[in-house]
C-alpha positions as CSV (number, residue, x, y, z in Angstrom):
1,X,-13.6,-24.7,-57.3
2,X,-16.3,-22.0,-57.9
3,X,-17.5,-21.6,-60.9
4,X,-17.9,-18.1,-62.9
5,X,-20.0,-17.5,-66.4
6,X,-18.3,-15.1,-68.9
7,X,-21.6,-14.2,-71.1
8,X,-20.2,-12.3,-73.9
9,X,-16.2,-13.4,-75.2
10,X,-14.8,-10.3,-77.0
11,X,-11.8,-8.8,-75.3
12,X,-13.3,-7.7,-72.1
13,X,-14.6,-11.1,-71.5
14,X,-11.4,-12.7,-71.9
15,X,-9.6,-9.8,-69.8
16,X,-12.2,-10.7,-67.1
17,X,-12.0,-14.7,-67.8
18,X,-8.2,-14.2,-67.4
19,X,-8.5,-12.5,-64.3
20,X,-10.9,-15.0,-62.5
21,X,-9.2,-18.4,-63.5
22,X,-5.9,-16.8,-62.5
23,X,-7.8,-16.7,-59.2
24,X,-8.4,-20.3,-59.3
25,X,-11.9,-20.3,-60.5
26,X,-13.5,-22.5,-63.4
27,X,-14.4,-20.0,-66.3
28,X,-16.9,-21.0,-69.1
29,X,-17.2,-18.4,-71.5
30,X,-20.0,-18.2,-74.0
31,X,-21.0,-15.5,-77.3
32,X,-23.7,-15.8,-78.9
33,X,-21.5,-15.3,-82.1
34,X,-18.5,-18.2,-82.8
35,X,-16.3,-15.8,-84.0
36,X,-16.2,-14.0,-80.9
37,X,-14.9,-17.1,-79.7
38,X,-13.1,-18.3,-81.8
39,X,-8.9,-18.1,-81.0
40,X,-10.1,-17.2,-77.4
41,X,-7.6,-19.9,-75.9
42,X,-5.1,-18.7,-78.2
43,X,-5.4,-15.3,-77.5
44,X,-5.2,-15.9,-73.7
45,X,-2.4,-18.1,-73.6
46,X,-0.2,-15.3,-75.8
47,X,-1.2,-13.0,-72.5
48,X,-1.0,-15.8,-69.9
49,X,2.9,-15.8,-71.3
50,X,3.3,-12.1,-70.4
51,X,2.0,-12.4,-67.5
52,X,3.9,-15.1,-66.4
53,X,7.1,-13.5,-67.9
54,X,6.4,-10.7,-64.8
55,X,5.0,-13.5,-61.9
56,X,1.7,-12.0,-62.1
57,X,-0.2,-15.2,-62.2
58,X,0.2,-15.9,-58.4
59,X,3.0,-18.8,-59.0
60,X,0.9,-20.5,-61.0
61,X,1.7,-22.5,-64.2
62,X,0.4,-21.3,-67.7
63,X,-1.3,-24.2,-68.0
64,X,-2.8,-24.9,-65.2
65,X,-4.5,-20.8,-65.4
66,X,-5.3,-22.0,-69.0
67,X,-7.0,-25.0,-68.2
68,X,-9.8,-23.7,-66.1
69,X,-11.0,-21.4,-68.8
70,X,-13.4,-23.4,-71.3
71,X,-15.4,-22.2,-74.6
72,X,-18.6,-23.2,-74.5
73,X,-21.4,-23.6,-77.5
74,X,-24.8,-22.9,-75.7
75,X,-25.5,-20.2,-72.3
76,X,-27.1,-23.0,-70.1
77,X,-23.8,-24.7,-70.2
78,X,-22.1,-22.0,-69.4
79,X,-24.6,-20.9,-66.3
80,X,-24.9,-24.5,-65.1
81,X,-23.5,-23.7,-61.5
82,X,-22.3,-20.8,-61.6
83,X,-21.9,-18.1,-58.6
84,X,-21.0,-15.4,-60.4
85,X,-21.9,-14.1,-63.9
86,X,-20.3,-11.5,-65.5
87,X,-22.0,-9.9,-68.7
88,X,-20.1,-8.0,-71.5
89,X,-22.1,-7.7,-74.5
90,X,-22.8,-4.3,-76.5
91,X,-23.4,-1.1,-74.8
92,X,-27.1,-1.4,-75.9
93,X,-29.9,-1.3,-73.5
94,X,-32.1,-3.2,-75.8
95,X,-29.5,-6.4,-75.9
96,X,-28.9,-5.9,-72.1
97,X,-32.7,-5.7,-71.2
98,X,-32.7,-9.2,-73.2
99,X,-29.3,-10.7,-72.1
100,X,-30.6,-10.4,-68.7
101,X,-33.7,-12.0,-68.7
102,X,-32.4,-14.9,-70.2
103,X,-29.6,-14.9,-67.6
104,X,-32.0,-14.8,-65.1
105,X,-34.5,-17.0,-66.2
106,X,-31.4,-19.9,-66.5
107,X,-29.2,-19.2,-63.4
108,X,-29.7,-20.3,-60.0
109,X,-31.2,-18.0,-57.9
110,X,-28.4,-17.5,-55.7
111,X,-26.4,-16.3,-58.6
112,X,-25.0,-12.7,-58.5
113,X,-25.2,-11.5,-62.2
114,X,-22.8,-8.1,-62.8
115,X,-22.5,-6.4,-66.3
116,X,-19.6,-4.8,-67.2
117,X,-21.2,-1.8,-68.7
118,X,-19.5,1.6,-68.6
119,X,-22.4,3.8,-69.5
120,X,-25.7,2.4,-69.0
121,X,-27.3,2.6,-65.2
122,X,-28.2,-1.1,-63.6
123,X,-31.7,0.0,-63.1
124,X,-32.5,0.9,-67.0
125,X,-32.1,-3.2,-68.2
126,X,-33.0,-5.0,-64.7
127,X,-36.0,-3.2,-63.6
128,X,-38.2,-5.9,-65.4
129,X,-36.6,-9.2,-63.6
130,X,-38.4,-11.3,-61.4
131,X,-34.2,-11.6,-59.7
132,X,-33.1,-8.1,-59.6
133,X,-32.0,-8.1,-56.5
134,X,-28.9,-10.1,-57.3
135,X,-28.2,-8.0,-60.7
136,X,-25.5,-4.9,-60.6
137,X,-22.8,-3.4,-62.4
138,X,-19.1,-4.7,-61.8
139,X,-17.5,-2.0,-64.4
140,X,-13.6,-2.5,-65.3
141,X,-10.7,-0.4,-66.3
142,X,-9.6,-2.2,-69.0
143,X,-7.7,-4.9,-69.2
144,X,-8.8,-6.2,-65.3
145,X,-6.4,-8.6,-65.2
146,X,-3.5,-5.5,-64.8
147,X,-5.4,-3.0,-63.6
148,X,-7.7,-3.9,-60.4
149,X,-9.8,-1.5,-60.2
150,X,-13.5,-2.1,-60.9
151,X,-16.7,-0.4,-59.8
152,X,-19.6,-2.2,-58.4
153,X,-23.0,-0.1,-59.0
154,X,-26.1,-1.2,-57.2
155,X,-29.4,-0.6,-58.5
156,X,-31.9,0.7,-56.0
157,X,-33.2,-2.4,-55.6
158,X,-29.9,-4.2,-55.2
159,X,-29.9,-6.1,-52.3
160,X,-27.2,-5.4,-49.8
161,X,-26.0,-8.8,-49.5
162,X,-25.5,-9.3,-53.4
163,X,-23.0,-5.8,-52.7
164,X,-21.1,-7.0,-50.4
165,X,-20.8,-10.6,-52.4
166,X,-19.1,-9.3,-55.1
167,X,-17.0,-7.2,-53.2
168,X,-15.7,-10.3,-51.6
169,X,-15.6,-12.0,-54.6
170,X,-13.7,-9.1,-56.4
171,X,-11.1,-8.6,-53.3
172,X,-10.5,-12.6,-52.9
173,X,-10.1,-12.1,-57.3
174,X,-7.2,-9.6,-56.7
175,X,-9.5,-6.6,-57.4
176,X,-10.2,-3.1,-55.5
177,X,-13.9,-2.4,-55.8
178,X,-14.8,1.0,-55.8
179,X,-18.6,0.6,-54.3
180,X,-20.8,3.1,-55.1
181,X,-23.7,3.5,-52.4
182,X,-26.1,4.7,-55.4
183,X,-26.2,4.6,-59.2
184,X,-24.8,7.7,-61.3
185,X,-24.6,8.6,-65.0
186,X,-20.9,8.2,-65.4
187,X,-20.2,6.1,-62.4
188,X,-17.0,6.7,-60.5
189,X,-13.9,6.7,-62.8
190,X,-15.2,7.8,-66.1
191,X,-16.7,11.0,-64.2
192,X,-12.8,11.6,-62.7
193,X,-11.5,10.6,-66.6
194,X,-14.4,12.7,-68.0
195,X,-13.1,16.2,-65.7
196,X,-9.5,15.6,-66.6
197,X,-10.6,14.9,-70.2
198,X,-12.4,18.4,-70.6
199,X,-9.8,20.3,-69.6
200,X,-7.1,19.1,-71.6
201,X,-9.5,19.8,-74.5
202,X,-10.1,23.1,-73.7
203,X,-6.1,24.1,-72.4
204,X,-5.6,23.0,-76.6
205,X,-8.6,24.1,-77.9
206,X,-7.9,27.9,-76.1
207,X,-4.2,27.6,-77.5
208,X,-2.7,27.4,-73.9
209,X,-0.9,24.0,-74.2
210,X,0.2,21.6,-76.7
211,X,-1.1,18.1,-77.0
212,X,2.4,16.7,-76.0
213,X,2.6,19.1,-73.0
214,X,-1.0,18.4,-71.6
215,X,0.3,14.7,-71.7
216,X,3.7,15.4,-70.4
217,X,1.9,17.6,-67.6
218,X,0.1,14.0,-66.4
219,X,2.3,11.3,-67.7
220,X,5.6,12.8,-65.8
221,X,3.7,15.0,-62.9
222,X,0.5,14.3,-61.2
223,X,0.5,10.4,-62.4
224,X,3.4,9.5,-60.3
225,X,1.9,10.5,-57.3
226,X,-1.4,8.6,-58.5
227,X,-0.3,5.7,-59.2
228,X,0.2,5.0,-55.8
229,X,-2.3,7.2,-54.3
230,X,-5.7,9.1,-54.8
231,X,-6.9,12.4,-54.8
232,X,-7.6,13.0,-50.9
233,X,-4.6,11.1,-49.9
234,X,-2.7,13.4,-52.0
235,X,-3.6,17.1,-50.7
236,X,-3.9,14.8,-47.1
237,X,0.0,14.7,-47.8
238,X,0.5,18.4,-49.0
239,X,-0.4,20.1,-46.1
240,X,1.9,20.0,-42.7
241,X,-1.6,19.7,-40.7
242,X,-3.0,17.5,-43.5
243,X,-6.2,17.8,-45.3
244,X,-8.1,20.6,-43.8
245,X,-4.5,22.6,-43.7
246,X,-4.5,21.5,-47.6
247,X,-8.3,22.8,-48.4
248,X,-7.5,26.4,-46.0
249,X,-4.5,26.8,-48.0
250,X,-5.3,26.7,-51.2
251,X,-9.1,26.0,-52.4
252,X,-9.5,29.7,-53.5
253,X,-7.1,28.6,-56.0
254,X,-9.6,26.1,-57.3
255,X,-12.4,28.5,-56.5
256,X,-11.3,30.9,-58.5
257,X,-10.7,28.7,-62.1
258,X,-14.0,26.8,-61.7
259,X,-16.1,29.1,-63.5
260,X,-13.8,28.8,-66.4
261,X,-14.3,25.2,-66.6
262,X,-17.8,25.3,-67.0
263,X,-17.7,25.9,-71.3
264,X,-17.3,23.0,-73.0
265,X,-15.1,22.3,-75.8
266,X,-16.6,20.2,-78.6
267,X,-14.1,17.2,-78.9
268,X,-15.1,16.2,-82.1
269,X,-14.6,20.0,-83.3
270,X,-11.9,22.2,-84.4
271,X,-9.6,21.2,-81.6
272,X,-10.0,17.6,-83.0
273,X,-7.9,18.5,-86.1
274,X,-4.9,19.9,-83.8
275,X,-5.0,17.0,-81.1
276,X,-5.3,14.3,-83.7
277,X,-2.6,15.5,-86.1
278,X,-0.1,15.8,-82.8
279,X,-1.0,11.9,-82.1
280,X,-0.7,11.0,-85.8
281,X,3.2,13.3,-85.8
282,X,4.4,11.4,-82.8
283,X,1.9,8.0,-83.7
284,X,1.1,6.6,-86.8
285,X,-2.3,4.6,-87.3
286,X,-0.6,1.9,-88.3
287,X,1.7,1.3,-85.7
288,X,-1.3,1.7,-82.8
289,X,-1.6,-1.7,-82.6
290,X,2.1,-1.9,-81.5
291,X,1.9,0.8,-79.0
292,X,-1.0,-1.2,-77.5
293,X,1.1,-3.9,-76.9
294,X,4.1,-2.0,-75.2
295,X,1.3,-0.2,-73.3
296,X,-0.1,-3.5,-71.7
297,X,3.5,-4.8,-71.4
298,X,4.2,-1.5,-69.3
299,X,1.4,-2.0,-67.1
300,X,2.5,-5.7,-66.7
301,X,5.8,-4.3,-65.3
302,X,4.2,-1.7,-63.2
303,X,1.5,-4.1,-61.6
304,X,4.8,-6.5,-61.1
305,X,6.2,-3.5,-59.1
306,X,3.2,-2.2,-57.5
307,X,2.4,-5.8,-56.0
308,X,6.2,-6.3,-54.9
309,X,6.0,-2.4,-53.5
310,X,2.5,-3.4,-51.5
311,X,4.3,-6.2,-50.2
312,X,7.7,-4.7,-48.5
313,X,5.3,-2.0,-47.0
314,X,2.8,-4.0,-45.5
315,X,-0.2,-2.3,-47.6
């Protein structure tokens, strides 16, 4: 059984120790603060439930997924043997710069160590390490155990057999590593988020579109078609000769709006005020909590369906 260290215990430490013990490896999670820790099992086993309630822990007992994750008191315990080490304390580069020499200072030297990160570049906190060849980012869409997804970042001194490690790792975990062949403010997905999310501000903030209709435009058009396909393979599929058809077709379209999509809309400004009081109309605060659930619960069902899907068509 190979052993993974979970260095950091909030909620994406769980998601990820969820995801790699339902893959059958020991987990030992550590935080440097108890109460990080603390209800960790319990707060697991409530989603080990769910999952199992949609067969989405690979036939597996609760149990025997619960088992194999442990909560342990001090980081050497925790690094003792382990092959992979996945890091998720605070986007800080100070905490990360010291995180990680004490991660590599303790691990063996074969040990890949990843950081979950979603902002800062690999290079900025592992320049200073006598191991950073084996140190990258392994960046999830949260929560990992539903959505695979995750983006593995070298730094330019990554070495190519630590990136193709923890892409096996991550596709023998259940995951689909997105890996990037250099570093980038923004990665992958929260550049693609980040383009979608600027013009849905500025559609509202310009008075063009509602909130509701801005979500309606993605939740019941274009993420049908993506949540079972990309970009590419999408205009590949729009075109009777495909994606060059697709791109001599219409890119003047495109051509033509780009240069109004280069203001930016201040989302913290004016347009805040509308977009928030639609969310609070159709959302109260207090009941966010409770959407989050029937969010993750809805994911459960559509990973359930997804997998089934992937398996009648051979994918």
């Amino acid at each position: 059984m190979t052993k993974v260290a979970i260095v950091g215990s909030g909620f994406i430490g769980r998601a990820w120790a969820i995801s790699f013990a339902r893959a059958g490896h020991d987990v030992r999670m550590w935080d440097q603060s108890p109460a990080a820790t603390s209800g960790a099992h319990d707060y697991i086993a409530g989603v080990l439930g769910d999952l199992a309630a949609n067969d989405l822990l690979r036939g597996q007992a609760i149990d025997a997924v619960l088992g194999r994750i442990a909560v342990v008191a001090e980081l050497e315990e925790a690094l003792a043997e382990a092959v992979h080490i996945q890091e998720n304390t605070p986007e800080n580069l100070d905490v990360k710069r010291e995180v990680f020499s004490r991660i590599d200072a303790l691990a063996d030297p074969q040990a890949v160590i990843a950081s979950s990160t979603s902002a800062l570049l690999p290079s900025k906190f592992t320049d200073h390490l006598q191991g950073r060849h084996r140190c990258l980012v392994v960046h999830p869409i949260n929560p990992p155990y539903l959505i695979p997804a995750a983006e593995v970042v070298p730094a330019p001194w990554t070495s190519t057999d630590t990136v193709e490690r923890t892409r096996a790792f991550l596709v023998a975990a259940g995951h689909a590593p997105l890996v990037m062949k250099h570093e980038l403010d923004g990665f992958i997905m929260n550049r693609l988020q980040g383009a979608l999310l600027e013009e849905a501000f500025r559609l509202v903030a310009d008075g063009y579109a509602s909130v509701e209709d801005v979500d309606i435009g993605i939740r019941d058009g274009l993420a049908l078609r993506w949540s079972f396909m990309g970009p590419f393979e999408t205009i590949d599929l729009n075109a009777p000769g495909g994606v060059r058809d697709y791109v001599e077709r219409y890119q003047t379209i495109y051509s033509n709006i780009f240069p109004q999509m280069l203001r930016r809309v201040d989302w913290a400004g004016e347009v805040m005020a509308t977009v928030e009081a639609d969310r609070r109309k159709r959302l109260p605060r207090e009941s966010l909590g409770e959407r989050q659930v029937w969010r993750d619960r809805r994911l459960m069902a559509l990973a359930a369906h997804k997998r089934k899907s992937d398996q009648e068509f051979g994918r």
